[in-house]
C-alpha positions as CSV (number, residue, x, y, z in Angstrom):
1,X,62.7,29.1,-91.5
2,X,60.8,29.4,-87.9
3,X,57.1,28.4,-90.3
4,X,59.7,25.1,-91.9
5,X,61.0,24.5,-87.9
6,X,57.3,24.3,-87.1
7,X,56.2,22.3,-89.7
8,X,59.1,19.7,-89.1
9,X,58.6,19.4,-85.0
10,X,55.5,17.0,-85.3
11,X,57.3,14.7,-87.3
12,X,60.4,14.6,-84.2
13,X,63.0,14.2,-87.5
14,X,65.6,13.1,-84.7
15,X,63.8,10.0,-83.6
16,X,63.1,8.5,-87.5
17,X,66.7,7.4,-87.4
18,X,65.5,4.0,-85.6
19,X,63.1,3.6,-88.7
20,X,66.2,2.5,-91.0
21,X,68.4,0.5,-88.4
22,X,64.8,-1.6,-87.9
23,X,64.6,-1.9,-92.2
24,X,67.9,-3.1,-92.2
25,X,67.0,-6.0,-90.6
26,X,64.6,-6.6,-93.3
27,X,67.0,-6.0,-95.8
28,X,69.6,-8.5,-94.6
29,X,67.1,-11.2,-93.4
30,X,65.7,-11.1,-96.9
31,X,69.3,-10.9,-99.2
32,X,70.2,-13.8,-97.1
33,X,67.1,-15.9,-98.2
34,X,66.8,-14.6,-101.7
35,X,71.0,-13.5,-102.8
36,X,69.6,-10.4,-103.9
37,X,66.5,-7.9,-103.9
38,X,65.2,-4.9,-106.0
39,X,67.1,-1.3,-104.9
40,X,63.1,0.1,-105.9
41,X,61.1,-2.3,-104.1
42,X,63.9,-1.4,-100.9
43,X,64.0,1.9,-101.2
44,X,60.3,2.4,-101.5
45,X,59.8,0.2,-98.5
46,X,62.2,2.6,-97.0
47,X,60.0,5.5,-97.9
48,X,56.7,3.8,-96.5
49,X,58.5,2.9,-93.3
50,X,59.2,6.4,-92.3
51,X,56.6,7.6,-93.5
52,X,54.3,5.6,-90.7
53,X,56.7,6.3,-88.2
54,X,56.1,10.3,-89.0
55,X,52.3,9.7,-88.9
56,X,52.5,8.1,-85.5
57,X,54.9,10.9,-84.3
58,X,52.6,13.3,-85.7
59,X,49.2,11.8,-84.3
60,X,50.9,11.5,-81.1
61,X,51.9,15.3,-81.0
62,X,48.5,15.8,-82.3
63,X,46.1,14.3,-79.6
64,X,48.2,14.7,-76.9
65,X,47.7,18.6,-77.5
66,X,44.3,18.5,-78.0
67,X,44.2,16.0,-74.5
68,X,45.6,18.9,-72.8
69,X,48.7,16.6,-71.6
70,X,51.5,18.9,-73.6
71,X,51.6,21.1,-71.1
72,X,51.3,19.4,-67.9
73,X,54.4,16.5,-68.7
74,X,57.4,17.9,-68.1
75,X,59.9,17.7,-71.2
76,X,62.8,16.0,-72.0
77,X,65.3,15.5,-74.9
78,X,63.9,12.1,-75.3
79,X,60.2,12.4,-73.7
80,X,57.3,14.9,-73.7
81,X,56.9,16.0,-77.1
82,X,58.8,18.1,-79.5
83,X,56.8,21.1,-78.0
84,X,55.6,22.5,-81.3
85,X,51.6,22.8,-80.6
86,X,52.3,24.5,-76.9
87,X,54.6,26.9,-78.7
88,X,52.2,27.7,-81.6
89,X,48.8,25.9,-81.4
90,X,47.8,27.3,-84.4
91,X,49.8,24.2,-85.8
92,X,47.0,22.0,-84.2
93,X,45.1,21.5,-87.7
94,X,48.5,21.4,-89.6
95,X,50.0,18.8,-87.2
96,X,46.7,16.8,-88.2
97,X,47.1,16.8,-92.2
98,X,51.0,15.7,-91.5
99,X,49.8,12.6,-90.1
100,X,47.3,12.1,-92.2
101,X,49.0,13.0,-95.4
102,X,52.2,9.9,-94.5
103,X,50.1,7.6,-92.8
104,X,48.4,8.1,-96.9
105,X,51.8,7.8,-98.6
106,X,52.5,4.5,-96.3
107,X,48.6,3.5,-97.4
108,X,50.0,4.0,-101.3
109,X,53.0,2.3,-100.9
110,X,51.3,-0.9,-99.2
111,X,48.8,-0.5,-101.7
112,X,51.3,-1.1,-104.4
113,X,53.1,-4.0,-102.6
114,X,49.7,-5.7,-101.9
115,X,49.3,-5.5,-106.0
116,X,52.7,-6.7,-106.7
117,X,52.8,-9.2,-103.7
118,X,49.4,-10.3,-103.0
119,X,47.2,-10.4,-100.1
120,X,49.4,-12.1,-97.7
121,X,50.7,-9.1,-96.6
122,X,47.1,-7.9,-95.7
123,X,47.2,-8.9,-92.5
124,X,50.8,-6.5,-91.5
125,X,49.2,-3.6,-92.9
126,X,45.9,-3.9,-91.3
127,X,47.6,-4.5,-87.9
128,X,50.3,-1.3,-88.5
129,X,47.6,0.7,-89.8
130,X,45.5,0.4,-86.6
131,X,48.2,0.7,-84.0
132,X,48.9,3.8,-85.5
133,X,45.7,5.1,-85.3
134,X,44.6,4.0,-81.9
135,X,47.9,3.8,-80.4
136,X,47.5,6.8,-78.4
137,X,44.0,7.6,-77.6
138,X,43.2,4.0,-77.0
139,X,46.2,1.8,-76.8
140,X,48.1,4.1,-74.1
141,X,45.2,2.8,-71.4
142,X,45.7,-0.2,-71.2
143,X,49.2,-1.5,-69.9
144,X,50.1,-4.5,-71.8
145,X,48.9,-3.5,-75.3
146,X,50.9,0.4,-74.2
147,X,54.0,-1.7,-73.3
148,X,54.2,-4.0,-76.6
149,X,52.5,-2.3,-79.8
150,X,55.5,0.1,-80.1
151,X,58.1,-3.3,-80.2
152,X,55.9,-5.4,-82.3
153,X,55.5,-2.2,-85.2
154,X,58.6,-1.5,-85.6
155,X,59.7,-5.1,-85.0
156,X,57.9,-8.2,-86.5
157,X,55.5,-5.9,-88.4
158,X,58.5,-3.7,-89.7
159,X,60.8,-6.4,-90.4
160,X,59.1,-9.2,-91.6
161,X,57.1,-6.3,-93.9
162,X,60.2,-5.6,-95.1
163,X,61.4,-9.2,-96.0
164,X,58.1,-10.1,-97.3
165,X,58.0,-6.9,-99.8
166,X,61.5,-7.8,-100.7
167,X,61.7,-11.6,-101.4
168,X,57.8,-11.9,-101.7
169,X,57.3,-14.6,-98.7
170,X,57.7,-14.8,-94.8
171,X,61.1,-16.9,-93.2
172,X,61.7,-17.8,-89.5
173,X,65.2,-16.1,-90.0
174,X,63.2,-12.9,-90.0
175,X,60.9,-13.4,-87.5
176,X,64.1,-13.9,-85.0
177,X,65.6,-11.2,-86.3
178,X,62.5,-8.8,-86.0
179,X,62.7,-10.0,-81.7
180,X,65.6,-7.4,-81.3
181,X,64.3,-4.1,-82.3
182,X,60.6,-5.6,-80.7
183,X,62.4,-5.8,-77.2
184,X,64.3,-2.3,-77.7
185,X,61.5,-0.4,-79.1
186,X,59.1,-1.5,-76.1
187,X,61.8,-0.6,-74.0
188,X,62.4,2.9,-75.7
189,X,58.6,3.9,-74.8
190,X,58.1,2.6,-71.4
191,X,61.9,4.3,-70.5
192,X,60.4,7.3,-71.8
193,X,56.9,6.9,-69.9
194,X,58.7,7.1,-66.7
195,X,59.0,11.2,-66.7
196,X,55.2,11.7,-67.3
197,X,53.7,9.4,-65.1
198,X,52.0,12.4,-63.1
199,X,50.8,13.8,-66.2
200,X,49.8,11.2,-67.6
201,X,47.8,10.1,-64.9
202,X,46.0,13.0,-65.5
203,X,44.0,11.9,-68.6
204,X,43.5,8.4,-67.3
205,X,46.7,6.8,-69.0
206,X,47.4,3.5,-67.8
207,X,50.4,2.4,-69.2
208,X,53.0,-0.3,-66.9
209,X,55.1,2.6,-64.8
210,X,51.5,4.2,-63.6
211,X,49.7,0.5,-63.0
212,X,53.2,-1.4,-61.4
213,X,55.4,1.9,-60.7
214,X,59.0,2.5,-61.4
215,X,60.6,0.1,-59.8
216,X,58.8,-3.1,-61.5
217,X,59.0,-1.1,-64.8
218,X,62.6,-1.0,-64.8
219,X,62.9,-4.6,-63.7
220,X,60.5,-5.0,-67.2
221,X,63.3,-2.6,-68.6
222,X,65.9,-5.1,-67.8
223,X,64.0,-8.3,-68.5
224,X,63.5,-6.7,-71.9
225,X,67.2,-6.1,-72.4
226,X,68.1,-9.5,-71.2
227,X,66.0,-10.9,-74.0
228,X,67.4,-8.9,-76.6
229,X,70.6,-10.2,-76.6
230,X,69.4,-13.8,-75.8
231,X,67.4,-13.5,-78.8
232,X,70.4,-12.6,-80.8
233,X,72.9,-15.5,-79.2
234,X,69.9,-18.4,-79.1
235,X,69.3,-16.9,-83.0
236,X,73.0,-17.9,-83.8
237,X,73.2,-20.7,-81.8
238,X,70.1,-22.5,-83.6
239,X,71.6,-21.3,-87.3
240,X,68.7,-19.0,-87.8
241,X,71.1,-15.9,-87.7
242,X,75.0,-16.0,-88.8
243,X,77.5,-15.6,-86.5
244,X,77.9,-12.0,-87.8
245,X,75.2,-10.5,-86.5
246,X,76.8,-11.5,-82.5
247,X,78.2,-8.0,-83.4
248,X,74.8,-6.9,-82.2
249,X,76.0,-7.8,-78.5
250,X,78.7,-4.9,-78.6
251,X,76.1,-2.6,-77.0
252,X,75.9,-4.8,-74.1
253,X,78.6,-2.0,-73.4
254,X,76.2,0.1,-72.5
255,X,73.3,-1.7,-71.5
256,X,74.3,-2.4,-68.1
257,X,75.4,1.3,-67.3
258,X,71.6,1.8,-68.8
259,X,69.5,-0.6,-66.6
260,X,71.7,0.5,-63.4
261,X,71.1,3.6,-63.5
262,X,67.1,3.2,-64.5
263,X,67.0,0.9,-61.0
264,X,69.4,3.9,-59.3
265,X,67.6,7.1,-60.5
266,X,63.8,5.7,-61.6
267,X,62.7,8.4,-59.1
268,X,64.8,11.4,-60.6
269,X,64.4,12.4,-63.6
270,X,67.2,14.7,-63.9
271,X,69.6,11.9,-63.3
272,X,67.8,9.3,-65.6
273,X,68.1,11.0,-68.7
274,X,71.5,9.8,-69.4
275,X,70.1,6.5,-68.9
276,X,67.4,7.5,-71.9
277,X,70.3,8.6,-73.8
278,X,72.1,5.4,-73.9
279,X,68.6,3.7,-74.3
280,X,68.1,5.5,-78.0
281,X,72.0,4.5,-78.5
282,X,71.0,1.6,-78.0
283,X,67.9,1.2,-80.2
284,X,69.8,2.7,-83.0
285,X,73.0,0.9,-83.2
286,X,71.9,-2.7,-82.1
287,X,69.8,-3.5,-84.9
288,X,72.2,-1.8,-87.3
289,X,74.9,-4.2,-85.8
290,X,72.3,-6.8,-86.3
291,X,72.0,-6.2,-89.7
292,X,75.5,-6.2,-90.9
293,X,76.3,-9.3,-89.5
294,X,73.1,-10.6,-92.0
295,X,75.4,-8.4,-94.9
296,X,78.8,-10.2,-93.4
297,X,77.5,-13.4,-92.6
């Protein structure tokens, strides 16, 4: 059981919940364009959608041991790792073949979809395929491309992947529908930047909390949330979303406690982490909401 617990840290099993709320917006973008889709071609998207997120997890875990950063950041429930590799190092080379081995199951699944699909949906893979590789031994210097690769895979690249393998074309409808989890998910990883920034200064990271601080980054934070929501209401408002998927706005609920208390506690991590908490909430269940108003219509 402890060899089973070690093999499952890299892939941070908790966190791959976000991977279906963001596919669902795929799935309801594209039954609203098409009527109806194949359960296979879904559920295999399904599988290859994970799969990537478990190879960036894993790659993460991976070179931030080898980087020596595991165990100077400070850990979190939300931030920091899942620990693994400090615990047991040994786990190093395993970690490795975990991320290799799904970002090769992703690789076979897009492979099959490019047959089936054609070559239009090149140009998604090749783009997922390298944030996932450089993401964090490259990407993670340089602000801007640190603050919006995590929003734009598991947004317009996760989405619109989605509705293309499903309906076998691109639509506006889920281009604004891939905005939401895009916002959230950028938000998600600069939120959960903010209790490393001493670490991660360390190995020359860059990312928007080291290069603008806290204070701006939680302005971004807010900004970010702002255009969530907007994206959802100007969505309905110009008939490319139905009025369903308003339900997205219920975590607005949240939100607000959320942003205050990044502006109140930025400095404190102890108090921030509820704020991170209702962040994930927040990741999770808007696009879900999202989605079933594409279901409800």
């Amino acid at each position: 059981m402890n060899k089973l617990k070690q093999l499952l840290g890299p892939m941070r099993l908790p966190f791959l919940i976000l991977t279906p709320a963001c596919v669902l917006i795929g799935l309801g973008t594209a039954i609203r364009t098409s009527g109806e889709v194949s359960i296979f071609y879904f559920i295999l998207t399904l599988i290859g959608a994970i799969s990537t997120h478990i190879s960036v997890n894993a790659f993460n875990e991976y070179f931030d041991f080898k980087s020596g950063l595991d165990f100077r950041t400070e850990r979190t429930p939300f931030s920091g790792g899942s620990g693994t590799l400090t615990e047991n190092p040994a786990m190093a080379r395993q970690t490795l073949g975990i991320a290799i081995i799904s970002l090769g199951i992703a690789g076979i699944v897009g492979g099959y979809f490019l047959y089936v699909r054609g070559l239009l949906l090149l140009p998604l893979g090749l783009l997922g395929f390298l944030i996932i590789i450089i993401y964090t031994p490259l990407m993670a210097h340089h602000p801007v491309l640190c603050l919006i690769a995590p929003g734009l895979g598991f947004g317009p690249l996760m989405v619109m992947g989605t509705h293309f393998v499903l309906t076998g074309h691109y639509s506006l409808i889920a281009l604004i529908g891939s905005l939401v989890p895009f916002f959230l998910v950028n938000n998600l990883l600069l939120l959960n930047q903010f209790p490393d920034v001493e670490a991660d200064k360390t190995i020359g990271r860059k990312n928007v909390p080291i290069v603008l601080g806290k204070r701006i980054s939680g302005l971004i934070y807010g900004a970010f949330l702002l255009m969530t929501y907007l994206s959802i209401i100007f969505g309905v408002y110009f008939g490319y979303l139905p009025a369903g998927s308003l339900l997205g706005l219920g975590t607005l609920i949240i939100a607000v406690p959320s942003f205050v208390g990044v502006m109140r506690y930025a400095e404190d991590t102890k108090k921030l982490i509820p704020s991170m908490g209702l962040n994930v909430v927040i990741n999770i269940v808007t696009p879900t909401l999202v989605a079933v108003g594409l279901f409800v219509g």
